[in-house]
N, C-alpha and C positions, 0 to 999 in steps of 0.2 A: 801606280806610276810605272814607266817604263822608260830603260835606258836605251840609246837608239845610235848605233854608229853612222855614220855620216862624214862627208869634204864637203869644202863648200868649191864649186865651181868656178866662184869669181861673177855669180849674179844670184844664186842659189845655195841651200845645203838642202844637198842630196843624199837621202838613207841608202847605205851599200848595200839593205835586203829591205824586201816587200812590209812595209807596214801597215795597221788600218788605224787610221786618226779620222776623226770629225772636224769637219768644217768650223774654222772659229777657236777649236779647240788651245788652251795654253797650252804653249811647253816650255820648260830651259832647253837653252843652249851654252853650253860649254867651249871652251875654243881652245884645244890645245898646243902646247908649240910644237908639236909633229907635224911632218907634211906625207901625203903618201907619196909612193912612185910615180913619177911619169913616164909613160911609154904605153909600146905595145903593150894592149891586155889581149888575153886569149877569150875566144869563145864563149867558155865557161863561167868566165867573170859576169856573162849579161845571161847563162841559162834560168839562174832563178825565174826571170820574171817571166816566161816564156809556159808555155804547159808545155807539158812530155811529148805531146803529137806533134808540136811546130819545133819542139827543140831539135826532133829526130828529124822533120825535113829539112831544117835546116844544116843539118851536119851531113845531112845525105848530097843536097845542093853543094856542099863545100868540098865530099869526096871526089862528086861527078867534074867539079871544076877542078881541081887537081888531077885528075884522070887524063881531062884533057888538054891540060898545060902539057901532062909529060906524054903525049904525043905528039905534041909541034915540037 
């Protein structure tokens, strides 16, 4: 057995990190009365799910568009 953090979206509950479960598989779900933040999240909050070579393009596409914001 495994514990599995998670929000539920409001149509879903979705794990905040990469899990492998089977199809069909049980689980509990727990519901606690915490809520997470709302708001901006940074970058790094969705890197997990990315592999190393799309993460770094992607941070590279975010530097180049910052680059050229602060030229106009």
């Amino acid at each position: 057995m495994e514990a599995v953090n998670a929000y539920y979206n409001g149509h879903t509950f979705v794990p905040t990190k990469p899990i492998k479960v089977k199809k069909n598989q049980r689980a509990i779900v727990t519901i606690l009365d915490e809520t997470i933040e709302q708001g901006k999240k940074s970058l790094l909050d969705f890197v997990g799910v990315l592999n190393q070579e799309d993460g770094a393009n992607i941070m590279e596409a975010i530097k180049d568009a910052e680059r050229i914001d602060n030229e106009w």
